[in-house]
C-alpha positions, -999 to +999 in steps of 0.1 A: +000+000+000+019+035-010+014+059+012-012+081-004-042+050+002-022+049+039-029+090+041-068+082+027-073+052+050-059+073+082-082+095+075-113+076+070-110+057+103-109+087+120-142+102+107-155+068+114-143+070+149-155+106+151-186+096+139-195+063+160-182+086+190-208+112+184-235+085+177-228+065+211-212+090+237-226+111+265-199+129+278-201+164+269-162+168+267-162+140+247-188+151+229-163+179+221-130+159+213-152+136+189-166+166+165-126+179+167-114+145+154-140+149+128-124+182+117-093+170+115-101+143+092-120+164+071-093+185+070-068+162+060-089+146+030-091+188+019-056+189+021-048+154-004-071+165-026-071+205-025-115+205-022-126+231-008-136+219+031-172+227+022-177+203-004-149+177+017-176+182+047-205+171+024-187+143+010-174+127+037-181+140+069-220+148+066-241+112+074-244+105+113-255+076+131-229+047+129-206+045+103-215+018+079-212+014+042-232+026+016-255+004-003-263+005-045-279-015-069-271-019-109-292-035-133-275-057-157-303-057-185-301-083-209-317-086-249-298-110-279-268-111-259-263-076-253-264-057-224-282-025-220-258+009-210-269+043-203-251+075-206-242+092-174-249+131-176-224+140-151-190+123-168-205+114-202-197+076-200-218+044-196-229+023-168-257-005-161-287+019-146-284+022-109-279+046-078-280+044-042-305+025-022-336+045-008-343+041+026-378+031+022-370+003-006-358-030-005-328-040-028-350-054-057-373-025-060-343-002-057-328-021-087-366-019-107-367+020-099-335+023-110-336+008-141-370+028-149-359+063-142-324+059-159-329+038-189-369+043-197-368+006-191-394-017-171-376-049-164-383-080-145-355-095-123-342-131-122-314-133-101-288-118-081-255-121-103-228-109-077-226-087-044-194-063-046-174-040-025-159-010-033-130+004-015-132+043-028-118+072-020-130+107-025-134+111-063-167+124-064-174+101-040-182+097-005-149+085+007-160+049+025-165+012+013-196+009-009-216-021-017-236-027-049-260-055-058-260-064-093-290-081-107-295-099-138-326-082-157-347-088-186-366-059-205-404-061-202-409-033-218-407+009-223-386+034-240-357+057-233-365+098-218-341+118-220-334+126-178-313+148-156-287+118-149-288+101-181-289+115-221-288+083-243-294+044-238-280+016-257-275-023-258-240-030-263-224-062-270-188-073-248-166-070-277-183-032-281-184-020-251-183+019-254-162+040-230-170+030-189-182+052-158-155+039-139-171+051-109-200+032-116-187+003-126-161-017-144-151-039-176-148-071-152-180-069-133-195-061-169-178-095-179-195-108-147-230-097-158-221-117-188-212-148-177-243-150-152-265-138-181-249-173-201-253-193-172-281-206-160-271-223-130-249-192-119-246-194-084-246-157-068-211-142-062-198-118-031-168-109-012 
């Protein structure tokens, strides 16, 4: 590990310290030192990657209760061995529709909702292909582990709208894939999706 994911991993498990501290303790003092520690974590995720502490703050340092990590879903929609990609406004690359888990959702209807508001697209789900975490630091990101479902989808029905997260939707074969949202998710999970998709006996991966 060089010492810039040392500097970034320092600096996560004290916010989650922090964070826990403030969630559990009584002590007013404590109270006190907990919200400092947070600061200084903060602080020293502004200073690796020049943010203004503002935006650092509601990145990173802004959820409360106990630090845990944050859940997604992706839908991995399949039609004549291709798999369907939207465009992501924000970096103008392609992912499997998807997005953070709502509160009031489970998993599956999170994936369904998903898939609708991103890609136009009602599907039906058949399986979940793989369960995978994400180490991330702050790229746009909140800077703490992430988990994302991916479940293997089939089209029912519906038709791209153009949206304020996503401006085009495609199916793409694997030898075609167009250029990735990185953040979002990656050539080898994509190759995952694939190989579930092939498989009908695919047993459900996770780390």
């Amino acid at each position: 590990m060089d010492k810039k994911d040392q500097f970034t991993n320092w600096a996560i498990e004290l916010q989650s310290l922090a964070q826990n501290g403030l969630e559990y303790g009584h002590d007013n003092f404590d109270l006190e030192r907990y919200e400092r520690i947070r600061a200084i974590a903060t602080e020293m995720m502004a200073a690796k990657t020049g943010l203004p502490i503002k935006q650092v703050k509601s990145l990173f340092s802004s959820d409360d209760g106990y630090q845990t990590p944050k859940l997604g879903t992706r839908a991995a929609i399949f039609k004549d061995d291709q798999i369907l990609l939207v465009k992501e406004t924000i970096d103008g690359a392609w992912s499997m529709p998807g997005g953070w888990c709502e509160p009031n959702m489970s998993v599956a209807q999170n994936c369904i909702k998903e898939a609708k508001e991103e890609s136009g697209r009602d599907v039906a789900i058949e399986r979940v292909i793989t369960i995978c975490n994400h180490n991330h630091t702050i790229r746009g990101e909140r800077a703490i582990n992430i988990v994302n479902v991916f479940f293997l989808c089939h089209e029912l029905g519906g038709e791209f709208v153009k949206n304020t997260e996503t401006t085009d939707c495609r199916y793409f074969s694997l030898e075609n894939l167009p250029k990735l949202s990185i953040e979002r998710n990656s050539e080898a999970e994509i190759r995952t999706c694939f190989d579930a998709y092939h498989d009908s006996n695919w047993q459900t991966t996770f780390e």
